[in-house]
C-alpha positions as CSV (number, residue, x, y, z in Angstrom):
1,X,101.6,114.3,79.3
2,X,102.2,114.9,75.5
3,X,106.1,115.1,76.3
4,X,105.9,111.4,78.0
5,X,104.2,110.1,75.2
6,X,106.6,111.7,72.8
7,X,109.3,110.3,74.9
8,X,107.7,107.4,75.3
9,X,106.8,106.5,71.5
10,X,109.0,108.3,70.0
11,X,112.5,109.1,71.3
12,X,112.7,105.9,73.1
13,X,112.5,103.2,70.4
14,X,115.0,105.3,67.8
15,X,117.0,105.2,70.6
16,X,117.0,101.7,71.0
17,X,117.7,101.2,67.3
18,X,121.0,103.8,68.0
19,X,122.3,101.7,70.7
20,X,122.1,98.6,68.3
21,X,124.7,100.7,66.2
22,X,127.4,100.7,69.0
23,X,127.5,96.6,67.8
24,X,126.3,96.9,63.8
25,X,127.2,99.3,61.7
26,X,124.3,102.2,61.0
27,X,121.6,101.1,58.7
28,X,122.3,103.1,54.7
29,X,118.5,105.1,56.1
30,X,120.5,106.3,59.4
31,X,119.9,110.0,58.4
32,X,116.3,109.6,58.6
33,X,116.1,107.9,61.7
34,X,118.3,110.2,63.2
35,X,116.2,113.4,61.7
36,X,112.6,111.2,63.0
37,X,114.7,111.7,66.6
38,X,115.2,115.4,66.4
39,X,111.7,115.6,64.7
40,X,110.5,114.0,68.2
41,X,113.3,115.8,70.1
42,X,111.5,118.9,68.5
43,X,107.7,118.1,69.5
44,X,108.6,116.6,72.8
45,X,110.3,120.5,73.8
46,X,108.0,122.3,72.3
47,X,105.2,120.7,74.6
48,X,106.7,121.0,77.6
49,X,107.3,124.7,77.0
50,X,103.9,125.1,76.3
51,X,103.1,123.2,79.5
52,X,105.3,125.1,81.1
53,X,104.3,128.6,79.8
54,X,100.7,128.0,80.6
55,X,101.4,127.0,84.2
56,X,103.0,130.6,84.5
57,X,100.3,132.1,82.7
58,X,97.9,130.4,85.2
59,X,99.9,131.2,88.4
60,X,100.0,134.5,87.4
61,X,96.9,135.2,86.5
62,X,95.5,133.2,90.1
63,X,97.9,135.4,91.7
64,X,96.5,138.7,90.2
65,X,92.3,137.5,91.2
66,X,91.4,136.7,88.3
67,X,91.2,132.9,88.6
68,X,88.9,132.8,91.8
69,X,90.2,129.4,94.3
70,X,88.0,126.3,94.8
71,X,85.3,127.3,97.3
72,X,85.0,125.9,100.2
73,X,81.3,125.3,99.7
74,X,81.4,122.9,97.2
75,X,80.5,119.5,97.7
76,X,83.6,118.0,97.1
77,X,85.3,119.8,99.6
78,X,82.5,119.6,102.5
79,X,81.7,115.9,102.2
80,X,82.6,114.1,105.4
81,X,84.4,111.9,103.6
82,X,86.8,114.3,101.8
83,X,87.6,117.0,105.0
84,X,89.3,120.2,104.2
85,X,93.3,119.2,104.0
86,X,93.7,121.9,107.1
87,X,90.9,120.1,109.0
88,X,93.3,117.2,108.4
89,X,96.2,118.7,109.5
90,X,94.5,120.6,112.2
91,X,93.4,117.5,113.6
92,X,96.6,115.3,113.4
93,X,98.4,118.1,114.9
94,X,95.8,117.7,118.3
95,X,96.3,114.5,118.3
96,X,100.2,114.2,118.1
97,X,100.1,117.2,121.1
98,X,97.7,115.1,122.9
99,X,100.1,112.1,122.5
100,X,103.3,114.2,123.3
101,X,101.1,116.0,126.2
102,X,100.4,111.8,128.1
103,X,103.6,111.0,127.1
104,X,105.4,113.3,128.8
105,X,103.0,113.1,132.0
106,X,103.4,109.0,132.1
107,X,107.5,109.7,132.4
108,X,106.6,112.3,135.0
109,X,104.6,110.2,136.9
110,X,107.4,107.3,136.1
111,X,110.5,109.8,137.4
112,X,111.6,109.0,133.6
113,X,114.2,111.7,132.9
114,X,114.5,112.7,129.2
């Protein structure tokens, strides 16, 4: 999130102001705008490597146990309004094998040949 914002805020309007220098000559404080870029350039990798690295760290460390998975049991994942996303699945799957299952007896039925 800190990257976009960096992007956002930072890298996006000095870019502007670059592409304005295509038309214009470069303002006599060019140098600084162009080291306020790399400045942003600069913050904007550095957070997304540390995003980055501590997604790793956190895979790896769910991978090795110690990072116990969202329980079943917890409210949020019994409610009836928010089913398990393999009860979800389980169901849609019975239901597109029921479909497939009348469809193919209605073509039987209908001498349909597919």
């Amino acid at each position: 999130m800190s990257s976009f914002l960096i992007t956002r805020f930072g890298n996006v309007p000095i870019n502007g102001r670059i592409k304005q220098w295509a038309a214009t000559a470069p303002p006599p404080d060019h140098a600084e705008i162009l080291r306020r870029w790399e400045l942003c350039n600069d913050a904007r990798t550095a957070t997304a490597g540390l995003a980055f690295g501590l997604l790793i760290a956190l895979t790896l460390r769910r991978s090795s146990g110690d990072i116990a998975p969202h329980a079943p049991s917890s409210p949020a994942f019994t409610s009836p309004r928010f089913p398990l996303a393999s009860e979800v699945i389980s169901k849609a799957r019975s239901s597109s094998t029921s479909f497939v299952n009348k469809r193919r007896a209605t073509d039987r039925r209908c001498g349909a040949d597919h």
